[in-house]
C-alpha positions as CSV (number, residue, x, y, z in Angstrom):
1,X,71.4,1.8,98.9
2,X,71.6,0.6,95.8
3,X,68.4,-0.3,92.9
4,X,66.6,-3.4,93.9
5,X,66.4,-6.0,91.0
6,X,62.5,-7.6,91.0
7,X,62.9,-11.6,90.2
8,X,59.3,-13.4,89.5
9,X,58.5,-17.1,89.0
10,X,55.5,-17.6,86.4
11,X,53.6,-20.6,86.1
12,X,50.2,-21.9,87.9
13,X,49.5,-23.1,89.9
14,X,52.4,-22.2,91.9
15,X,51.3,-21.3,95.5
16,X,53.8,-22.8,98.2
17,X,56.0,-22.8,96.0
18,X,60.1,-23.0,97.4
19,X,61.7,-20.5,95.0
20,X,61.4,-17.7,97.4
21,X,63.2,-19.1,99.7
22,X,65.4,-20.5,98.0
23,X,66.8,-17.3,96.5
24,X,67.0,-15.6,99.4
25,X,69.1,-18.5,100.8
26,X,71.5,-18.9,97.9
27,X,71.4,-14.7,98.3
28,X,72.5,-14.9,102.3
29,X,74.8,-18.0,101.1
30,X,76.9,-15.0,99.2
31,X,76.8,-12.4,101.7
32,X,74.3,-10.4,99.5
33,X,76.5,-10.1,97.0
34,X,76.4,-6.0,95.6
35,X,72.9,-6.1,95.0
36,X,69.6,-5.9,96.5
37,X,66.9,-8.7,95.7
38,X,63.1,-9.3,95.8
39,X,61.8,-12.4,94.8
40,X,57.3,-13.0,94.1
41,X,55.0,-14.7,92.6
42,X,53.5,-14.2,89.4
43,X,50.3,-16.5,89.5
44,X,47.8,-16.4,86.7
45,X,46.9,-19.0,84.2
46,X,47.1,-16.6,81.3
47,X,50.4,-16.8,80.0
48,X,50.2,-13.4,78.1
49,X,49.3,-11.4,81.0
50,X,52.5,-13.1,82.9
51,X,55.0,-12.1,80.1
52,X,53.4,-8.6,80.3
53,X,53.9,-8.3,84.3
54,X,57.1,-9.4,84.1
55,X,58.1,-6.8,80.8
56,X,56.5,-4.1,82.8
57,X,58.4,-4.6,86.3
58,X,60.6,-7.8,86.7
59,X,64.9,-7.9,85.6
60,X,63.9,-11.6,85.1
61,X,61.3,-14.9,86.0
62,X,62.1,-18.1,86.5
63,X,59.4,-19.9,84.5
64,X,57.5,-22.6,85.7
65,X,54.5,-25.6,84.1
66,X,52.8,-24.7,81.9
67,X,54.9,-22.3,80.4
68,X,57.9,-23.4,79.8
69,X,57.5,-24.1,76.1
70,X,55.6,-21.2,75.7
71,X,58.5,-18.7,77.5
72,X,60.4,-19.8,74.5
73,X,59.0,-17.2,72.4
74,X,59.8,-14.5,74.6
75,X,63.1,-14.5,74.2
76,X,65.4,-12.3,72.0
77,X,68.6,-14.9,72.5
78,X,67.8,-18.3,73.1
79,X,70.9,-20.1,74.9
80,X,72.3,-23.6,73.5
81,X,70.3,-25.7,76.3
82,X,67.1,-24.3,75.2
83,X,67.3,-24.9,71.5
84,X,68.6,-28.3,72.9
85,X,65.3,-28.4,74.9
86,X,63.3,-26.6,73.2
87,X,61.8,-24.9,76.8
88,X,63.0,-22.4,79.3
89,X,62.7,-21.9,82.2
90,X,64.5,-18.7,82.9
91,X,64.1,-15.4,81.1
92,X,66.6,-12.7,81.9
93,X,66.6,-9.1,80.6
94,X,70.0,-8.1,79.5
95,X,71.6,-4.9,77.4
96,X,71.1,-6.8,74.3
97,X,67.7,-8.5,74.9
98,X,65.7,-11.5,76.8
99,X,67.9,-14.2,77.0
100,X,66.2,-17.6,77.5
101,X,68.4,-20.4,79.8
102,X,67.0,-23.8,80.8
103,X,68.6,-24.4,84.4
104,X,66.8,-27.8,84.6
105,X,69.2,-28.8,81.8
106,X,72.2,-27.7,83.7
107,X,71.0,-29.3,86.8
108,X,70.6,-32.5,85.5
109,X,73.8,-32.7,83.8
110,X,75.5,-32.0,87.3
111,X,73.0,-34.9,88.5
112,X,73.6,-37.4,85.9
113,X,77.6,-36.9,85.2
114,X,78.1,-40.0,87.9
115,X,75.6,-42.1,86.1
116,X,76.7,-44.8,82.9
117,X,74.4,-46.6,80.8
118,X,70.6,-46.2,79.5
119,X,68.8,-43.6,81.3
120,X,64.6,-43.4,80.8
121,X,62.7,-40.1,81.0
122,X,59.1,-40.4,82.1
123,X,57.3,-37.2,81.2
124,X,57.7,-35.6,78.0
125,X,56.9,-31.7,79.1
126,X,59.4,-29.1,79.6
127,X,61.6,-30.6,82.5
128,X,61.4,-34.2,80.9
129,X,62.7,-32.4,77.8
130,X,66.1,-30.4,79.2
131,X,66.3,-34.1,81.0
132,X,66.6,-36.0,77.8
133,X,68.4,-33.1,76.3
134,X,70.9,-33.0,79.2
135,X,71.4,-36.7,78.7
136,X,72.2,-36.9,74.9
137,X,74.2,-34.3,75.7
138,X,76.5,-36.3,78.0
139,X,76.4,-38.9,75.3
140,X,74.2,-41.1,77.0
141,X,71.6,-43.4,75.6
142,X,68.0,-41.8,76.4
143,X,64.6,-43.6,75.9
144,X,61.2,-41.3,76.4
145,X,58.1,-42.6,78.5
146,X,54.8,-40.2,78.4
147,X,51.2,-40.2,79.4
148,X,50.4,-39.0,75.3
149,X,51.2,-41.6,72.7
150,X,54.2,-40.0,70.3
151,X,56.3,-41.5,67.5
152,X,59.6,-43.1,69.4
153,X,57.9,-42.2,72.7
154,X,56.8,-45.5,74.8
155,X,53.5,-44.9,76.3
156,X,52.4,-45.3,80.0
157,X,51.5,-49.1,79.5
158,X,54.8,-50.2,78.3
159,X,56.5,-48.6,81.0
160,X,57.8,-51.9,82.0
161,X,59.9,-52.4,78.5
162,X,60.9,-48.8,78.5
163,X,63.0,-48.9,81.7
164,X,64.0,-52.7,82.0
165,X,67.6,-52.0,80.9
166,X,67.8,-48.8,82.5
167,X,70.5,-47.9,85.0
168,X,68.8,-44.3,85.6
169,X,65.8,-43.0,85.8
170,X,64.4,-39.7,85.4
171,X,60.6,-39.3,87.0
172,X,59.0,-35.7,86.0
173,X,55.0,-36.8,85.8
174,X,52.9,-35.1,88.5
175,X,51.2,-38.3,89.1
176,X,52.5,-41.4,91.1
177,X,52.3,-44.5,89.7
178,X,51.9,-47.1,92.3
179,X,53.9,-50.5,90.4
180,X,56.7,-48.1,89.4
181,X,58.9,-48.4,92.5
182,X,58.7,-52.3,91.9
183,X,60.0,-51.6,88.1
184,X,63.0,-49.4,89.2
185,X,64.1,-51.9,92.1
186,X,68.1,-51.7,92.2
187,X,68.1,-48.4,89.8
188,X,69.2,-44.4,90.4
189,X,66.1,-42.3,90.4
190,X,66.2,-38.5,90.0
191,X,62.2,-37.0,91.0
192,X,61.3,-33.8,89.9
193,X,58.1,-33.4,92.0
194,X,59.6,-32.0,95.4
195,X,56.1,-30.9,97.1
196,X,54.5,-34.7,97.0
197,X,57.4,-37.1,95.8
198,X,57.1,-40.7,94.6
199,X,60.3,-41.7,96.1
200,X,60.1,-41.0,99.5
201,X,63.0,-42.6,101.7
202,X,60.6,-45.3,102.5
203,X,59.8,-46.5,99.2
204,X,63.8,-46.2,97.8
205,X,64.6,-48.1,101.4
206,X,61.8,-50.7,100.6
207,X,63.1,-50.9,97.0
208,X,66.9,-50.5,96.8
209,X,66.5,-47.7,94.7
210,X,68.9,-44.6,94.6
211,X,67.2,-41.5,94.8
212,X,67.7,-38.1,94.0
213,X,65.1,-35.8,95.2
214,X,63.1,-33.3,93.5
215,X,64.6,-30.7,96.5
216,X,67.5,-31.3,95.2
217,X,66.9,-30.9,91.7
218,X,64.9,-27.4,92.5
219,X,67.9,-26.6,94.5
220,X,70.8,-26.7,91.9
221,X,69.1,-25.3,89.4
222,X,67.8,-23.3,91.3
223,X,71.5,-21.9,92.5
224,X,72.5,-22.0,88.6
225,X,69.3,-19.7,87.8
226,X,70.3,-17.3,90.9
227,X,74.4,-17.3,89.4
228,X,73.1,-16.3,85.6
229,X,70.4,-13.7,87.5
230,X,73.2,-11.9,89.4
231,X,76.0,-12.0,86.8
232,X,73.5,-10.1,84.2
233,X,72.5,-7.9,87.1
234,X,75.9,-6.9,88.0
235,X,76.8,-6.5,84.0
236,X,73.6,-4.2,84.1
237,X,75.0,-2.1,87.0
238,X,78.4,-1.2,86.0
């Protein structure tokens, strides 16, 4: 048997969280590939003490809130999505140092390659971020919504404006907002909350609206986080 390569997921908190099984499934998915796997959870809310668990033990972490701006300086090798981003949420030990990827970013430009027109970002932390990054980057035009007032960033109360010529949607607040489905009536909505969503297939039923779920979100960057994991791994082995 073969070394077994130690994957972590930091963030808090991040109890019951689906990464696990996820990599495990994307693992079986490839008939275990070469390698052997484990896959835990790194919970604390001290930031320092996760990079130091995950120096000391782990080939690489997927990074979770709150840290996924933080993780940045972590890395050796920062890839083009996370300067895009300017967050990470996947640090990978390699022969040449910590590389940095933002599978979020890569995810949502799978997601939004079908969509045309203006797409609004509600949530300005690290997934709302590789979401508007991932969306300039397909040339599309991007306007930002967020709890915090910021300079070009519409605030909460003028939600309304924000999205009113909108063809897509992109929801990453942790908080549901109970007139929004009534805004995005007739529009594509892509959630990243997967554990208690906004758009359920009641409300998108209710208001015609086109949903993408935060499941699937976590699941294809999750599978693009598992690819980059196990190519370095293998690199690493031979």
């Amino acid at each position: 048997m073969g070394p077994v390569y130690k994957i972590g997921l930091i963030g808090y908190p991040i109890k019951g969280s689906a990464s696990p099984a996820l990599f495990r499934k994307y693992s079986l998915e490839r008939g275990g590939d070469v390698l052997s796997f484990v896959y835990e959870l790194i919970e604390t809310e001290d930031f320092d003490e996760a990079v130091r668990i995950f120096l000391a033990d782990y080939c690489a972490v997927n990074v979770t809130a709150p840290f996924k701006k933080a993780a940045c300086r972590v890395a050796d090798i920062l890839s083009d999505e996370v300067r895009a981003a300017q967050a990470t949420n996947l640090l990978v030990k390699s022969a040449s140092g910590i590389k940095a990827y933002n599978t979020d970013y890569l995810a949502l430009r799978d997601l939004l390659a079908g969509c045309s027109g203006k797409v609004a970002v509600i949530g300005t932390g690290g997934a709302g971020q590789a979401a508007a990054s991932a969306a300039r980057s397909l040339g599309m035009e991007t306007v930002l919504v967020n709890r915090t007032p910021a300079e070009g960033v519409f605030p909460l109360s003028q939600i309304d404006i924000a999205v009113k010529d909108c063809s897509c949607v992109v929801y990453t607040l942790p908080i549901h907002l109970s007139s929004l489905p009534e805004l995005l009536r007739g529009k594509m909505v892509i959630e990243a909350n997967y554990k208690t969503p906004l758009f359920t297939q009641q409300i998108c039923r209710q208001y015609d609206i086109e949903c993408v779920s935060g499941m699937v979100w976590l699941e294809k960057q999750g599978y693009h986080a598992y690819s980059i994991i196990l190519n370095e791994a293998l690199r690493s082995a031979r």
